[in-house]
C-alpha positions as CSV (number, residue, x, y, z in Angstrom):
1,X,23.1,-16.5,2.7
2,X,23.7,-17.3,-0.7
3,X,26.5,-15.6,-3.3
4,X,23.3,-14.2,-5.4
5,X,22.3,-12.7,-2.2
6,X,25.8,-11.6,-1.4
7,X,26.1,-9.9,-4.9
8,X,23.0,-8.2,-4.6
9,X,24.1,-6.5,-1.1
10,X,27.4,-4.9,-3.5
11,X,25.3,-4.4,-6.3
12,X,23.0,-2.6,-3.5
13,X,26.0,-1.0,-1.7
14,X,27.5,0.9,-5.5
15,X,26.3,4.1,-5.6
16,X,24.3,4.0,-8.9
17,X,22.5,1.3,-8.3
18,X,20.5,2.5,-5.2
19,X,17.2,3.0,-7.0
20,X,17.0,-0.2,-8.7
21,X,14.9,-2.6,-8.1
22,X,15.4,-6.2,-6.0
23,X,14.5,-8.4,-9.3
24,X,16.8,-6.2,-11.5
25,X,20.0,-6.4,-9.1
26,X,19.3,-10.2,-8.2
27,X,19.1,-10.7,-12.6
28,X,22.3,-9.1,-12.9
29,X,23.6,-11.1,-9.9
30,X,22.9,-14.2,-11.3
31,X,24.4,-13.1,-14.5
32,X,27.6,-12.0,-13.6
33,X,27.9,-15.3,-11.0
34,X,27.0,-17.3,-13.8
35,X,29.9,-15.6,-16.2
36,X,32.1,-16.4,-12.9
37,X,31.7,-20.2,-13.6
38,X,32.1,-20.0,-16.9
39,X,35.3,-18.6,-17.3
40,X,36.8,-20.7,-13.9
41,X,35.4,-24.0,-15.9
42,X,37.9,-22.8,-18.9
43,X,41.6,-23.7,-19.6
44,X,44.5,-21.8,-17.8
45,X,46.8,-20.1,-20.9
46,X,49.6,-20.4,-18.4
47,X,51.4,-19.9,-15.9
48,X,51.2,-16.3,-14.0
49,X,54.1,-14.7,-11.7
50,X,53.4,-14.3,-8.0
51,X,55.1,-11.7,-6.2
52,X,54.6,-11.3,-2.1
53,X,55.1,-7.7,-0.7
54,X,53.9,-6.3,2.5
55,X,51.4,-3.9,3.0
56,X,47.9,-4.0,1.5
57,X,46.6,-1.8,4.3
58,X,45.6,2.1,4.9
59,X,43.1,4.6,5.9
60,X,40.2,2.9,4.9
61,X,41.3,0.8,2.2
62,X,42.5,-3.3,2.0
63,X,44.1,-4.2,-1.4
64,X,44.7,-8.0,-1.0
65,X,46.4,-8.2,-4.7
66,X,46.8,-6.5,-7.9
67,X,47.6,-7.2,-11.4
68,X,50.1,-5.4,-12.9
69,X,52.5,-6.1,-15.7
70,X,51.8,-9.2,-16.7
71,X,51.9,-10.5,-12.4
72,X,50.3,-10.6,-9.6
73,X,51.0,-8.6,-6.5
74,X,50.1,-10.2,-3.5
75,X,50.1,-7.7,-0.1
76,X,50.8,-10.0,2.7
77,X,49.7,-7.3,5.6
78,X,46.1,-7.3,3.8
79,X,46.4,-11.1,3.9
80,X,47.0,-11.5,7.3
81,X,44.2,-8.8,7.9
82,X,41.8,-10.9,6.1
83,X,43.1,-14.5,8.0
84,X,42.5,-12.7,11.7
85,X,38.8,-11.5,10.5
86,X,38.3,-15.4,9.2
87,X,39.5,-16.5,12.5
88,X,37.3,-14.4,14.9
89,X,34.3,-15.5,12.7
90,X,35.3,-18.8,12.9
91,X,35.3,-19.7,8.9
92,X,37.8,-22.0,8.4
93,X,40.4,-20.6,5.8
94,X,44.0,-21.1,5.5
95,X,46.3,-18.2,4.4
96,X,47.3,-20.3,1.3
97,X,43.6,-20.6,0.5
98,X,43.7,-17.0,0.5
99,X,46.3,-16.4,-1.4
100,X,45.0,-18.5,-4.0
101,X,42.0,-16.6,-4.1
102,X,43.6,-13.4,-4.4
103,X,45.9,-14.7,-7.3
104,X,42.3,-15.9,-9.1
105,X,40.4,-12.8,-8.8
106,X,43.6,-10.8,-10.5
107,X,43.8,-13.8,-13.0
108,X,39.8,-13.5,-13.5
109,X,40.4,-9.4,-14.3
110,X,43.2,-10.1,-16.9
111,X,40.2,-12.8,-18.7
112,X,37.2,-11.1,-18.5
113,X,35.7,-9.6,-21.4
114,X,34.0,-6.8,-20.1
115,X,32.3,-6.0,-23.5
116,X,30.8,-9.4,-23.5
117,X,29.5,-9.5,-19.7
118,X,27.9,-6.1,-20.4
119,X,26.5,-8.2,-23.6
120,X,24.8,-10.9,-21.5
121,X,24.1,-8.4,-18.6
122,X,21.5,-6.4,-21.5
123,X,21.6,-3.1,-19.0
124,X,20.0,-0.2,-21.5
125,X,21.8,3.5,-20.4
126,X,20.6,5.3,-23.5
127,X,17.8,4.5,-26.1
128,X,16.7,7.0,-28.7
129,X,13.9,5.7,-31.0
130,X,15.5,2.1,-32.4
131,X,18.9,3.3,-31.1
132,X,20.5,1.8,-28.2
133,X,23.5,2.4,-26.3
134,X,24.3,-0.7,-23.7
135,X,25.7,0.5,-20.1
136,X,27.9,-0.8,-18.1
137,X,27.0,-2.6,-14.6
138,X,29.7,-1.5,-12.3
139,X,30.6,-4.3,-9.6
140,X,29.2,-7.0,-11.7
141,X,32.9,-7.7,-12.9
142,X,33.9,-7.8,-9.1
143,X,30.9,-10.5,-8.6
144,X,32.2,-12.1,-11.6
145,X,35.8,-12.3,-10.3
146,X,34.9,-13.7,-6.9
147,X,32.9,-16.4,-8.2
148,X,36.2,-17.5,-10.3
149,X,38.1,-17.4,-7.3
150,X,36.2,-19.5,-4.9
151,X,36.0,-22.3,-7.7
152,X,39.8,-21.7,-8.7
153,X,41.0,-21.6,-5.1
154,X,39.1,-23.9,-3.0
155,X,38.5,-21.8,-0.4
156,X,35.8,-22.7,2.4
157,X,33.8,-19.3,2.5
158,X,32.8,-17.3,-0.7
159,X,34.9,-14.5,-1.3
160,X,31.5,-12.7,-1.5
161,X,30.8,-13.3,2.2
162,X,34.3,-12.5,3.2
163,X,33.8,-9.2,1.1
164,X,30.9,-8.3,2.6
165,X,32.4,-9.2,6.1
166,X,35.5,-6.9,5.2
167,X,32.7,-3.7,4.2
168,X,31.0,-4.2,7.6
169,X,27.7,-6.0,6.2
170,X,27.5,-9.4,8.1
């Protein structure tokens, strides 16, 4: 299956996009993956802190990393959760692939300019006469980010697939 696929199962899965139509959620898929690549194929500004903490992991919730103040929190229990469900499905990833990953994704959130995807994405919420208010596309900054992070961290599967895996879809 491939990542435009992938991104149109989320796209599917957010709740207010479940009346939209296959061509419109495979447009913004592309979109959004496409916005992925570009930012990966730019410069780093520098370096970023790292920080390992357990945990990661509760009722119905996996938080592999987050960004906050200016580093990025890596949960080594949601890490180790995500290596056992590459194993049984027999992808081959490394922890440290993963980790990289995670560190991208949090990097590709601190980069992207949301204004400007929501730009290329052209999604219309409000329209009176020549007026016209763009919307916002929510996941396609999540599609965005886990395109960065496959080509920023190397790692054998698409993030996408290893998403949908975590969610229950493949």
């Amino acid at each position: 299956m491939s990542d435009v696929d992938l991104a149109v199962r989320l796209l599917r899965a957010t709740p207010t996009h479940e009346n939209r139509s296959d061509g419109q959620l495979r447009t913004w898929a592309e979109i959004a993956l496409a916005y992925g690549d570009e930012l990966a194929d730019d410069e780093d500004s520098g370096e970023i802190q790292v920080v390992e903490r357990e945990g990661g992991v509760s009722d119905g919730e996996l938080l592999i990393a987050e960004h906050q103040r200016g580093s990025v929190i890596v949960y080594t229990d949601a890490l180790r959760r995500v290596e056992k469900l590459a194993r049984a499905r027999g992808w081959p990833i490394t922890r440290e692939a993963l980790r990289r990953a995670a560190v991208a994704h949090e990097l590709a959130h601190h980069r992207l300019d949301v204004r400007e995807l929501n730009r290329r994405l052209g999604h219309t919420a409000f329209r009176l006469g020549p007026l016209r208010v763009r919307g916002h596309v929510a996941g396609a900054e999540e599609i965005a980010a886990h395109r960065f992070a496959h080509h920023r961290s190397g790692l054998a599967v698409s993030p996408l697939l290893i998403t949908t895996a975590l969610a229950g879809g493949n």
